[in-house]
BATIBA-238152 format. One record per residue: residue number from 1; residue in one letter; x, y, z of N, C-alpha, C in turn. Coordinates in pm, 1 decimal, always signed. Layout:
<pts>
seq:type:nX:nY:nZ:caX:caY:caZ:cX:cY:cZ
NUM:A:X:Y:Z:X:Y:Z:X:Y:Z .
...
</pts>
This chain:
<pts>
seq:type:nX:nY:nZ:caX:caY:caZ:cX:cY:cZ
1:X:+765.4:+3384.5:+6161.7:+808.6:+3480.4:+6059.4:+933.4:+3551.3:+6110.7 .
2:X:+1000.2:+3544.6:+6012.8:+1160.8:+3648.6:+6048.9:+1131.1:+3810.4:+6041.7 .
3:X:+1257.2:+3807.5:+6176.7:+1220.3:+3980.0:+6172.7:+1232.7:+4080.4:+6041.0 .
4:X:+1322.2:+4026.1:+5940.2:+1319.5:+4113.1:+5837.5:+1201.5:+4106.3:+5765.7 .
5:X:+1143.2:+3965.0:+5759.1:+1009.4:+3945.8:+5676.4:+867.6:+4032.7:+5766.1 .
6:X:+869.0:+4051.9:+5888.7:+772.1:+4142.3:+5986.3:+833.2:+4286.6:+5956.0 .
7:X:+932.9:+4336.0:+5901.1:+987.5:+4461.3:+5838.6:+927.4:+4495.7:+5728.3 .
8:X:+927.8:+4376.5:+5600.6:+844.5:+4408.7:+5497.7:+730.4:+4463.1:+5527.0 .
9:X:+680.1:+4353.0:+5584.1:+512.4:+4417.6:+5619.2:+471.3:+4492.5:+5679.5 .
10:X:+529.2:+4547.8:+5769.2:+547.4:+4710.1:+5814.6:+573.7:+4786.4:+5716.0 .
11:X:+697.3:+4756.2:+5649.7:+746.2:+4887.0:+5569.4:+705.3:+4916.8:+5446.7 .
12:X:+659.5:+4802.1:+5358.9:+640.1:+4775.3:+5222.6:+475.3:+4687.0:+5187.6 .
13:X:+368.0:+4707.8:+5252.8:+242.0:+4645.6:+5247.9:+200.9:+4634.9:+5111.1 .
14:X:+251.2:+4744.8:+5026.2:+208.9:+4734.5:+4878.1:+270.3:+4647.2:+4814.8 .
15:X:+404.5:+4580.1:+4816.6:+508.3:+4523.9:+4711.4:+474.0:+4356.6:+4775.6 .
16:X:+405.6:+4370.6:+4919.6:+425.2:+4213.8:+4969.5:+255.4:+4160.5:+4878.8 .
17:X:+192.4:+4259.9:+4893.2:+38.0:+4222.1:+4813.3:+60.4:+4204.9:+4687.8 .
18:X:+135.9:+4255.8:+4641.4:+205.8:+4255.7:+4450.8:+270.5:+4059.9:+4515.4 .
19:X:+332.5:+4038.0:+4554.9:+400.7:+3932.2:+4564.0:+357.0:+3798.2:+4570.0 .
20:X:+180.3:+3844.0:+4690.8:+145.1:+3725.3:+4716.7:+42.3:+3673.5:+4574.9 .
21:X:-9.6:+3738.2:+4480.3:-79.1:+3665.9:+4419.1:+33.8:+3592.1:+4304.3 .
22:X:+174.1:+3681.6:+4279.9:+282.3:+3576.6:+4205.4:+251.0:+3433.5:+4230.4 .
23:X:+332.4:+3428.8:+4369.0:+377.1:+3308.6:+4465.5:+228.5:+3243.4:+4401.0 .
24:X:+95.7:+3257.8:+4380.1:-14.8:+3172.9:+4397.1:-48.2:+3110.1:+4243.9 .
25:X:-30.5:+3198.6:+4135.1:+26.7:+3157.3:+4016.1:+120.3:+3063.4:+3990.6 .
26:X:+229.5:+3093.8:+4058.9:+316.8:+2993.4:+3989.4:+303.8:+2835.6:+4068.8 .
27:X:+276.0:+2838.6:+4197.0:+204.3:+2714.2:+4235.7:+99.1:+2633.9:+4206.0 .
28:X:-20.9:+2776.4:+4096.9:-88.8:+2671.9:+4066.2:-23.6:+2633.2:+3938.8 .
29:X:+60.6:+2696.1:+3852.5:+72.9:+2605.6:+3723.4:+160.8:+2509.6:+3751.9 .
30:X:+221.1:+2507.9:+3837.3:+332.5:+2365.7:+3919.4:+214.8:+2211.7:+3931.3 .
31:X:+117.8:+2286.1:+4011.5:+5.1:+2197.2:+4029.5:-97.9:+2102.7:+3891.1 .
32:X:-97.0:+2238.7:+3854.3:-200.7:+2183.4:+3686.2:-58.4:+2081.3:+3604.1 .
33:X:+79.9:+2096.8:+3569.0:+149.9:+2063.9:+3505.9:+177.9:+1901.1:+3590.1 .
34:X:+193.5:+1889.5:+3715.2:+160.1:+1759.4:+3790.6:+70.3:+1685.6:+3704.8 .
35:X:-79.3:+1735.9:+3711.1:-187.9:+1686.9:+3710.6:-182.9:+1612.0:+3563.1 .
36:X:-103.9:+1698.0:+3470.0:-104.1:+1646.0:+3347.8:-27.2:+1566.2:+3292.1 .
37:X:+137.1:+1546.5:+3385.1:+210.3:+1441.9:+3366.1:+206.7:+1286.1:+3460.8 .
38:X:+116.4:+1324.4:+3556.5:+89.1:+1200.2:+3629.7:+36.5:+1097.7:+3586.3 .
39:X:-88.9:+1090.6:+3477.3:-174.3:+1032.6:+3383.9:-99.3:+945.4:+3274.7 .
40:X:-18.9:+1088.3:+3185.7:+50.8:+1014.3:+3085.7:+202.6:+954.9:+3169.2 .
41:X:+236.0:+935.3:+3265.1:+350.6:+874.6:+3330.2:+275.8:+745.3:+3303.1 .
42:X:+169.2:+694.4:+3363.3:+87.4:+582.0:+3411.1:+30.7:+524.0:+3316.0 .
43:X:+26.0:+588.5:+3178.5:-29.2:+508.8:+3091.0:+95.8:+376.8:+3009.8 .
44:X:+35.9:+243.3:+3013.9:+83.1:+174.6:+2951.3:+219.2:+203.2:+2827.4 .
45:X:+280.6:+153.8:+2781.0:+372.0:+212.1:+2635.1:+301.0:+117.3:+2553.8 .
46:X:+277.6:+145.1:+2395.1:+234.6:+98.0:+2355.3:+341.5:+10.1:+2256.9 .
47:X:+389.3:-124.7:+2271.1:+493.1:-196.3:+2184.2:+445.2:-244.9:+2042.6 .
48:X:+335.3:-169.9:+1959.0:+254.5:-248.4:+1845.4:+262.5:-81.9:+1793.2 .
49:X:+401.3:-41.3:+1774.7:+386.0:+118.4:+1677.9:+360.2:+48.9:+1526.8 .
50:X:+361.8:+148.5:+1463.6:+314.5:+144.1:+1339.5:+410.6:+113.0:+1248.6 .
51:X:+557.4:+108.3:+1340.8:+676.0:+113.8:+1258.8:+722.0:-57.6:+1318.6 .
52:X:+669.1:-113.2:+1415.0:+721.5:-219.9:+1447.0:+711.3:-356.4:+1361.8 .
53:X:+746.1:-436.3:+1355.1:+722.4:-540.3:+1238.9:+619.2:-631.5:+1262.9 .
54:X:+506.3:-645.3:+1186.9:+409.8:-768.2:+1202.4:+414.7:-858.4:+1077.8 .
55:X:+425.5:-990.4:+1162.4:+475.0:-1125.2:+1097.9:+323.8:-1191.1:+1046.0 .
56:X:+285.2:-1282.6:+927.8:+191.5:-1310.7:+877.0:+119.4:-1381.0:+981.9 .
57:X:+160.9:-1456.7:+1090.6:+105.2:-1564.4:+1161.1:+91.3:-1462.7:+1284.8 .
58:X:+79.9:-1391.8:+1308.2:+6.8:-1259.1:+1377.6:-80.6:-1190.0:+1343.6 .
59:X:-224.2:-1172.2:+1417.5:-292.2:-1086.3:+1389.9:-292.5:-969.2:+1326.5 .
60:X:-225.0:-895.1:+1396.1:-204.2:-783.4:+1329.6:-147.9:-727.6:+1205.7 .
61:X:-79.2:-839.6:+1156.7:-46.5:-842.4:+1000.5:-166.3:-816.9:+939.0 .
62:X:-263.0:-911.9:+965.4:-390.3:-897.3:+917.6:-537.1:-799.2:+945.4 .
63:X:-494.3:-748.3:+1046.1:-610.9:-660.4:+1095.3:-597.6:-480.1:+1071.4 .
64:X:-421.5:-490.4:+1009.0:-393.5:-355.0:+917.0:-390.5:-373.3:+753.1 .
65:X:-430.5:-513.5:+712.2:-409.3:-546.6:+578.7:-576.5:-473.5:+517.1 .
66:X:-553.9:-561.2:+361.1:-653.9:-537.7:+308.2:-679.8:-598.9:+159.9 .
67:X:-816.4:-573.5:+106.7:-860.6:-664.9:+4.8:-921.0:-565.7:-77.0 .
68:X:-897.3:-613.8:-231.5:-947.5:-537.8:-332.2:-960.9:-564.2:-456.8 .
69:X:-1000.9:-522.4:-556.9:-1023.1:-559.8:-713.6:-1020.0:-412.0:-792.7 .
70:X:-961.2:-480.0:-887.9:-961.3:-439.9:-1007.2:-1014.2:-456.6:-1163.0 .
71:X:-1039.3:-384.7:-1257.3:-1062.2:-419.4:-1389.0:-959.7:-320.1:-1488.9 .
72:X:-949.7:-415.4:-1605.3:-861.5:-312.1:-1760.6:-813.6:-357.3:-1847.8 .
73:X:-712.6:-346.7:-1852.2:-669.9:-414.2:-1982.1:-573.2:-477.8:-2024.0 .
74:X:-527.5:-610.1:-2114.5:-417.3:-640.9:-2099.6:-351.6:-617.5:-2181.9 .
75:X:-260.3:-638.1:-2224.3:-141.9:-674.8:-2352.4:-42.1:-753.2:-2331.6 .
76:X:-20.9:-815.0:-2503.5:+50.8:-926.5:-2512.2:+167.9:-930.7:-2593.8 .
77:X:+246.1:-966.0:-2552.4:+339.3:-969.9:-2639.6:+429.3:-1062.2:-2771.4 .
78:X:+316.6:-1176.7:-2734.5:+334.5:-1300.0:-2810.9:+318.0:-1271.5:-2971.5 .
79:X:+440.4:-1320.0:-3001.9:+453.7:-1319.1:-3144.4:+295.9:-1376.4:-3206.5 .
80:X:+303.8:-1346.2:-3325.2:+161.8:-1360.1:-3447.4:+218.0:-1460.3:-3560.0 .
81:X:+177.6:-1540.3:-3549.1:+195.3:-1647.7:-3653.7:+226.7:-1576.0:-3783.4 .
82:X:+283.5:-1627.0:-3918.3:+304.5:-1597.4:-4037.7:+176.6:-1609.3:-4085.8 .
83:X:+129.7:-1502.0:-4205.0:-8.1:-1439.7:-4245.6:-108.1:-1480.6:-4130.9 .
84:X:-80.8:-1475.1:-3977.2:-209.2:-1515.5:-3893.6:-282.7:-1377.4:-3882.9 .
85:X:-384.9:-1376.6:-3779.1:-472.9:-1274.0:-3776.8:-479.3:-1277.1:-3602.9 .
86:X:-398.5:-1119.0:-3546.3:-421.4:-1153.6:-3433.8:-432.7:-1020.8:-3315.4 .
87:X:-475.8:-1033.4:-3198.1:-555.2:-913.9:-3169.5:-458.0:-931.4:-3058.4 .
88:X:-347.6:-814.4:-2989.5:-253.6:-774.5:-2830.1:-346.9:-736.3:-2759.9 .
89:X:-451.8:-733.7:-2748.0:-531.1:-630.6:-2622.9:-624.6:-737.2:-2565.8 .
90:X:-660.6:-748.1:-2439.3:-775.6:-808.7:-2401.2:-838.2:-756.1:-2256.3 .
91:X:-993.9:-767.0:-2228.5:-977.2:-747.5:-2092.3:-874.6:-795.4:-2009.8 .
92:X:-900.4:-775.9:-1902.2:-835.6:-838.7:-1739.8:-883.8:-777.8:-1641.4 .
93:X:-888.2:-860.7:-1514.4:-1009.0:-828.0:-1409.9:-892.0:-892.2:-1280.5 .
94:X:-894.8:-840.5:-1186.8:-787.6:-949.9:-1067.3:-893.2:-927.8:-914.7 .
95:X:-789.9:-990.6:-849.9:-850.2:-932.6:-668.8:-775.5:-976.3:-583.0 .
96:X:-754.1:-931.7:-473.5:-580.3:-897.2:-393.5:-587.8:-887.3:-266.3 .
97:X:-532.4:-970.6:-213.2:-553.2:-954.6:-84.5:-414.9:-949.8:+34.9 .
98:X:-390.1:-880.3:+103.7:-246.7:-895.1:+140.7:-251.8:-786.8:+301.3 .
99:X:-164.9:-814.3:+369.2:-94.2:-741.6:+523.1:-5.7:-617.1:+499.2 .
100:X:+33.0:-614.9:+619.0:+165.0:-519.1:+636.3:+280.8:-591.1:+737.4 .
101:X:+400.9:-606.4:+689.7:+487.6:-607.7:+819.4:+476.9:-477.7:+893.7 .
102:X:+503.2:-380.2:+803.2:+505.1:-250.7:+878.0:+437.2:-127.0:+798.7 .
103:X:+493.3:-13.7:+794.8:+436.2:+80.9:+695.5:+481.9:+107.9:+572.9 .
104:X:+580.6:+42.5:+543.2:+639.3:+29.3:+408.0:+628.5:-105.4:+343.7 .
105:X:+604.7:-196.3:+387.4:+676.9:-331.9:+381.1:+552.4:-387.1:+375.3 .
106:X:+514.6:-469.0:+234.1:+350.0:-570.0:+298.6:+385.4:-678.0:+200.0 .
107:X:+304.5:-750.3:+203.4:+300.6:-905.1:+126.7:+106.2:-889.3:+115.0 .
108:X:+141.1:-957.0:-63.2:-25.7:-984.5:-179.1:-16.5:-1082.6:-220.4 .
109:X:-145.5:-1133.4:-211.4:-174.4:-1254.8:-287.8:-320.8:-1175.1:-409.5 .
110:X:-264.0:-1225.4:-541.8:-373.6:-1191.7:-612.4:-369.2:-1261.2:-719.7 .
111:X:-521.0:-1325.6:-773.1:-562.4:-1381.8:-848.9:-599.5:-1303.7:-1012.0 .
112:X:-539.1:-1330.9:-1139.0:-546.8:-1301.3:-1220.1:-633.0:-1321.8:-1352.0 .
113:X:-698.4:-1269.8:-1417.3:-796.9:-1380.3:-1532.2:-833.1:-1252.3:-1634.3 .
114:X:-749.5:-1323.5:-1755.3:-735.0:-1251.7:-1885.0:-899.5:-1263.6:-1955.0 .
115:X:-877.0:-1199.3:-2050.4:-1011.2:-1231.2:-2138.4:-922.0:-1261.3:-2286.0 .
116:X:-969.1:-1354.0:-2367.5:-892.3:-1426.4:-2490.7:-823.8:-1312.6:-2555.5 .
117:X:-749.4:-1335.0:-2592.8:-640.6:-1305.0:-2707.5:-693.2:-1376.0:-2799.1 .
118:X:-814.5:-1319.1:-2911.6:-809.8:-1381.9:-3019.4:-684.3:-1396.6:-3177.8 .
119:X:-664.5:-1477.6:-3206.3:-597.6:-1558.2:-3230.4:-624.5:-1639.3:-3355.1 .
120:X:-570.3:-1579.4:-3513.7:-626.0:-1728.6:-3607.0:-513.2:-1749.9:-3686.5 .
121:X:-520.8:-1869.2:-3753.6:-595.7:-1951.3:-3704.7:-528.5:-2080.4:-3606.2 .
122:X:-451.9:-2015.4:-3509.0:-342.7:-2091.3:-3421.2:-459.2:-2116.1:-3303.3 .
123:X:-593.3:-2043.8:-3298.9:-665.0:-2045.3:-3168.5:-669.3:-1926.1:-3048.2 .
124:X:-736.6:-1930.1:-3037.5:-719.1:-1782.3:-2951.3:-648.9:-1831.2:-2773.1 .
125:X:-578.4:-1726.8:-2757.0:-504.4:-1761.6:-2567.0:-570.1:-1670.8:-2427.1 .
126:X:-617.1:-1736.5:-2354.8:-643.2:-1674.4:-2250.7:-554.4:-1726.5:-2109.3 .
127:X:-552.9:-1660.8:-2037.1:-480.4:-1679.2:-1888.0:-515.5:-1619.8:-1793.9 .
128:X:-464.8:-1705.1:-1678.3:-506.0:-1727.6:-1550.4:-382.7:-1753.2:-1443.1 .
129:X:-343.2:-1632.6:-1331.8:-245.8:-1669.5:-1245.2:-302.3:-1642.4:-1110.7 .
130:X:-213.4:-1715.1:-990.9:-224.5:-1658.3:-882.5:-42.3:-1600.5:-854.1 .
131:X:-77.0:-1492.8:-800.3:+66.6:-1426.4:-761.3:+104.9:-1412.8:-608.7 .
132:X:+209.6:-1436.2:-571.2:+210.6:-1379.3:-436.5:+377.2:-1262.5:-461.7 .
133:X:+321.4:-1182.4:-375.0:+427.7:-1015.0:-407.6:+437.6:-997.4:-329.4 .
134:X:+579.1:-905.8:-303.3:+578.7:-782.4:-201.0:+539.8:-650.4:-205.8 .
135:X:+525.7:-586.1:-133.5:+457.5:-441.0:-155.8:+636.4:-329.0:-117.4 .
136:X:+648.9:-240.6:-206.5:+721.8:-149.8:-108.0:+668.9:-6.8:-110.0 .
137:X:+589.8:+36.3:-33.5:+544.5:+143.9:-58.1:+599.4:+295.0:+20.4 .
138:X:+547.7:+439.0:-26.8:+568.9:+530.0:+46.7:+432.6:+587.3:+101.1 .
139:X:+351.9:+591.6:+252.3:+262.8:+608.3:+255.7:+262.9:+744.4:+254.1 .
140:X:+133.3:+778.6:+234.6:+92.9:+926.2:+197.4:-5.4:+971.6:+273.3 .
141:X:-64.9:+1112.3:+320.1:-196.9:+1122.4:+404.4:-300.4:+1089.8:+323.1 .
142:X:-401.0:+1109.4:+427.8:-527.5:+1072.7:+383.1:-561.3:+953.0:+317.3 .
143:X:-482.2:+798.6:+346.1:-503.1:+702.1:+297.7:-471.5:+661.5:+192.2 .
144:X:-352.7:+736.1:+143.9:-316.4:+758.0:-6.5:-171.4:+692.4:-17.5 .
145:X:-117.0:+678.4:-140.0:+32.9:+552.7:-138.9:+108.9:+557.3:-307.2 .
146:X:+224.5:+522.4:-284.9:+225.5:+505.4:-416.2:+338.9:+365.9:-362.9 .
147:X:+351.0:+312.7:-484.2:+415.8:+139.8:-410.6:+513.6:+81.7:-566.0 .
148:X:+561.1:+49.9:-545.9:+644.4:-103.4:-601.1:+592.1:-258.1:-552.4 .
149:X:+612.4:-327.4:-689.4:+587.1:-483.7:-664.1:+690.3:-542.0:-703.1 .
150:X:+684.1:-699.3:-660.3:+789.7:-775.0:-684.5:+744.8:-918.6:-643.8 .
151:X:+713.4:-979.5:-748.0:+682.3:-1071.8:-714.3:+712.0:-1261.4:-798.3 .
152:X:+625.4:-1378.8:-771.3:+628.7:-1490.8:-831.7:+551.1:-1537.7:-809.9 .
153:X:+427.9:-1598.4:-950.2:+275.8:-1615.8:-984.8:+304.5:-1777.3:-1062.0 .
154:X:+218.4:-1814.8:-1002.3:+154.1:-1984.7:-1125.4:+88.7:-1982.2:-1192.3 .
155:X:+140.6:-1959.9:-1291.1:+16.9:-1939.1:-1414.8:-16.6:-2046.7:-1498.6 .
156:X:-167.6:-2047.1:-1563.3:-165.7:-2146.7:-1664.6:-239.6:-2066.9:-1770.9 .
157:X:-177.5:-2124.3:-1891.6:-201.1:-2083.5:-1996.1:-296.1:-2162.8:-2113.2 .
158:X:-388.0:-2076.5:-2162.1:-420.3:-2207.1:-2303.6:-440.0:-2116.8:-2423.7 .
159:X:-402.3:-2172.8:-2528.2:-366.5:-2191.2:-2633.0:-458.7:-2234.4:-2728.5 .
160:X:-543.3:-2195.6:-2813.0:-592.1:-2340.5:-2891.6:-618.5:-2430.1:-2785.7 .
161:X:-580.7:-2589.5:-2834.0:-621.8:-2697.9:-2787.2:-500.7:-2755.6:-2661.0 .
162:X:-363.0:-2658.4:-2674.7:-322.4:-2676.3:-2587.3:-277.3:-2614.3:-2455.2 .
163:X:-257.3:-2660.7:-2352.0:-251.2:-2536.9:-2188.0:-99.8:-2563.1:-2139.3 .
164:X:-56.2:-2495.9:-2055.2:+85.6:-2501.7:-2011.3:+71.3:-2426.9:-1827.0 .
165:X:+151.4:-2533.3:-1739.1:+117.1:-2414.5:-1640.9:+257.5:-2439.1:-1587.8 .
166:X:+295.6:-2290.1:-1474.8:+440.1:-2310.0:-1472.0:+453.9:-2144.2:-1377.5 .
167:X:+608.0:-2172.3:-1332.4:+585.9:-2082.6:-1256.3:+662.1:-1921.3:-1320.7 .
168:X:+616.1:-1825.8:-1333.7:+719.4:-1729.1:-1331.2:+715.4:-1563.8:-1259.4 .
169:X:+783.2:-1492.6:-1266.2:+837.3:-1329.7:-1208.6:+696.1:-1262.4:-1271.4 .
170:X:+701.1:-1154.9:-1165.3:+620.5:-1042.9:-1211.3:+682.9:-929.3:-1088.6 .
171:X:+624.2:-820.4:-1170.4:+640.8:-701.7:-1148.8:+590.3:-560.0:-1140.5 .
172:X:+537.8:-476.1:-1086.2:+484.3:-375.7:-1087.6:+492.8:-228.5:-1023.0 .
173:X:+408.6:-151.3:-1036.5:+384.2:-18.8:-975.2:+256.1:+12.1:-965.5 .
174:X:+223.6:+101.2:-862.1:+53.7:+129.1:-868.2:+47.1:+272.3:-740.3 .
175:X:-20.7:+292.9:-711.8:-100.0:+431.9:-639.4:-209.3:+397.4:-604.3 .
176:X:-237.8:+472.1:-482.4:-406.8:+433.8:-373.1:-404.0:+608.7:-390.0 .
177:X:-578.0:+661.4:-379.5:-611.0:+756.4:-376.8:-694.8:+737.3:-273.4 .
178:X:-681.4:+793.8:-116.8:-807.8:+812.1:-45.1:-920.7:+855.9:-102.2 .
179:X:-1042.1:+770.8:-27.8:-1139.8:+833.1:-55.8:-1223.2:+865.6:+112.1 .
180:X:-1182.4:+753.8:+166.2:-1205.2:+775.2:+340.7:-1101.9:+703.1:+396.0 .
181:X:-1147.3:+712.7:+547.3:-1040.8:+658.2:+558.3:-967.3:+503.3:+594.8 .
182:X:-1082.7:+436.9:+550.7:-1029.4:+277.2:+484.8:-1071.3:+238.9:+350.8 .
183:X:-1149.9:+306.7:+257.2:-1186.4:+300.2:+126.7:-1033.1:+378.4:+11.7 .
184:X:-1017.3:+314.0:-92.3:-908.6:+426.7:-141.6:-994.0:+322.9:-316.1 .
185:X:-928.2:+421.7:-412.9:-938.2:+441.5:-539.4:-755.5:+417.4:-610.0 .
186:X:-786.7:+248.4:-644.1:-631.6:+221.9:-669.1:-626.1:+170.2:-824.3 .
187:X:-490.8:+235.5:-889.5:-444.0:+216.8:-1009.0:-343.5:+122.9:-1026.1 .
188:X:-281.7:-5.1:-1075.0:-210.1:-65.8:-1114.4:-147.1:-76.3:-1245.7 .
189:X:-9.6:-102.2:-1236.6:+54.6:-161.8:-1408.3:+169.6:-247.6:-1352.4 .
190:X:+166.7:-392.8:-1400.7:+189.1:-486.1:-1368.6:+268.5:-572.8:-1503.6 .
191:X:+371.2:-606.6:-1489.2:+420.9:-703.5:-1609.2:+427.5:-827.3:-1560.1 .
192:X:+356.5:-988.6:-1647.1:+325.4:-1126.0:-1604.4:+411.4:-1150.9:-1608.7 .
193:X:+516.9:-1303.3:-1629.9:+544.5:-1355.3:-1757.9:+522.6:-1532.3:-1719.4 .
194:X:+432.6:-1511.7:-1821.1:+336.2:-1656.4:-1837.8:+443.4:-1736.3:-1923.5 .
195:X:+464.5:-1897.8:-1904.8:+493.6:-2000.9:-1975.3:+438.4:-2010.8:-2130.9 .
196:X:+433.0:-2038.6:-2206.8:+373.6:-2043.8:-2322.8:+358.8:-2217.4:-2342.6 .
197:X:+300.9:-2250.7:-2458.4:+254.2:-2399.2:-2449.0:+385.7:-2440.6:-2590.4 .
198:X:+373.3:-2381.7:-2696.7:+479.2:-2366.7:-2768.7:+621.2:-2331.2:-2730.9 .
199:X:+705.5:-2354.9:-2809.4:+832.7:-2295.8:-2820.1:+923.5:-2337.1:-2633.3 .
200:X:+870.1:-2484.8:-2646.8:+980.1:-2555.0:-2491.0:+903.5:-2470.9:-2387.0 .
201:X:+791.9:-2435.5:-2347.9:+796.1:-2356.0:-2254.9:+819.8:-2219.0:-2212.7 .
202:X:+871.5:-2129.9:-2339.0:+880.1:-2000.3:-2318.0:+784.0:-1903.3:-2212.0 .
203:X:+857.6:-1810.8:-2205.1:+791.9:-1726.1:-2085.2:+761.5:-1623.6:-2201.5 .
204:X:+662.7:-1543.3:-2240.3:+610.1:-1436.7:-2283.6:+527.7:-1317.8:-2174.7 .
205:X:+551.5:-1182.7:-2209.6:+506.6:-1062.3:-2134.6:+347.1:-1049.4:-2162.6 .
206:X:+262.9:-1037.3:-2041.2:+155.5:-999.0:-2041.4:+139.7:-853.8:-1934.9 .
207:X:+87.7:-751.5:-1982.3:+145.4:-596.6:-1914.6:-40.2:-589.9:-1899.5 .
208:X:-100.9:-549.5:-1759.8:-177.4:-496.1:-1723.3:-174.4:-340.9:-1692.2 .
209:X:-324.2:-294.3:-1710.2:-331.9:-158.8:-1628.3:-496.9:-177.0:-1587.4 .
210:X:-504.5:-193.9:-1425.3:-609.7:-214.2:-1395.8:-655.0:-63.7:-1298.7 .
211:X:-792.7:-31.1:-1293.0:-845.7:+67.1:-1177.5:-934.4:-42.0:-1091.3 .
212:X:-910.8:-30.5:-960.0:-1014.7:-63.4:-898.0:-987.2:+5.8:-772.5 .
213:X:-1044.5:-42.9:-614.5:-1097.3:-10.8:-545.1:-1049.5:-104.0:-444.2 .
214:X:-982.9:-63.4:-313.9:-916.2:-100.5:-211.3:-955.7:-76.2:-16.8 .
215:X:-988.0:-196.4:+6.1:-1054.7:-158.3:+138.4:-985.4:-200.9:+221.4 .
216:X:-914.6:-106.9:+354.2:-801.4:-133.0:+436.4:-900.1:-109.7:+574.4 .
217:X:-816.1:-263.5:+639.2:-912.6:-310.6:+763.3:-818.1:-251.9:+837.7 .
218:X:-945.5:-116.4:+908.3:-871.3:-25.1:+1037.6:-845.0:+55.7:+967.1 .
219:X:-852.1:+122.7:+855.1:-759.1:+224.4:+816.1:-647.6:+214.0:+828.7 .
220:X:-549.9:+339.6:+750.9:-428.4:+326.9:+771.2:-335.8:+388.7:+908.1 .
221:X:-242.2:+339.5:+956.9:-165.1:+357.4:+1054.3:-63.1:+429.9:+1041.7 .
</pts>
């Protein structure tokens, strides 16, 4: 010990006892703040963020994706024969299954199936597509979303006595409502456009609005 520091403690016994429990404070939070960056130094980085891109032929495309169904209603836009008798509305029922590249970005496959468009006396039309889409969504908490589609479906069509199948565009918008946190409560509206069997092949609008129910493997990220 230096002679000025053997001065303190002669001269000043009160201010060096004030001093020493400082000095013991601030060493231990030096110590605890070690203790707590040594751990997270050592832990792994994790290269699978939520923002990174997963490709279909990767797991993980699939193990943040998810599958679901819907039911509602359709409409049609197909002209009505001269004095025919004819009904725009019909059920529609689908089910969807699709990934994520990332948190905005996913790819669907979903299967479509009208209930007849009755129809006289030309025959009544029902249809049937499979679609594959992109998703662009904005995620939301609690498992919740609202999204854009964009997509191209094979549809076949029948008619009366005759069917047509062929490929064309579709399009949509929809919303997920958490309900936990891999269950959600989802709304769709979707425009087809199916081939027709008449008129060379025409493409005519079929406009859904389905509710169903969406189950995301892992929850959302």
């Amino acid at each position: 010990m230096s002679h000025a520091a053997r001065r303190l403690l002669v001269d000043d016994p009160i201010s060096t006892h004030r001093m020493l429990p400082m000095k013991t404070s601030v060493l231990a939070l030096c110590l605890a703040a070690a203790g707590f960056a040594i751990p997270a130094a050592a832990q792994p980085t994790d290269t699978t963020t939520s923002n990174s891109l997963r490709m279909p032929y990767q797991s993980e495309f699939w193990t943040t994706g998810h599958v679901g169904a819907g039911i509602g209603r359709a409409r049609s836009d197909i002209p009505c024969p001269v004095a025919g008798n004819c009904d725009s509305t019909a059920n529609a029922f689908k089910v969807f299954a699709g990934g994520r590249f990332n948190n905005v970005l996913g790819g669907e496959v979903t299967y479509l199936k009208t209930g007849a468009f009755d129809r006289s006396p030309s025959g009544d039309i029902d249809m049937q597509a499979l679609n594959f889409g992109a998703l662009l969504g904005v995620p939301l908490p609690h498992n919740s979303s609202v999204f854009a589609k964009l997509g191209v479906l094979w549809g076949h069509t029948e008619a009366g006595s005759q069917t047509q199948n062929g490929w064309g565009p579709s399009f949509g918008v929809g919303g997920m409502i958490g309900l936990t946190r891999s269950i959600a409560l989802r709304l769709d509206w979707d425009r087809w456009r199916f081939k027709m069997p008449a008129g060379g092949g025409d493409r005519e609008n079929i406009d859904t609005i389905t509710l169903g129910a969406q189950y995301t493997f892992g929850g959302p990220r």
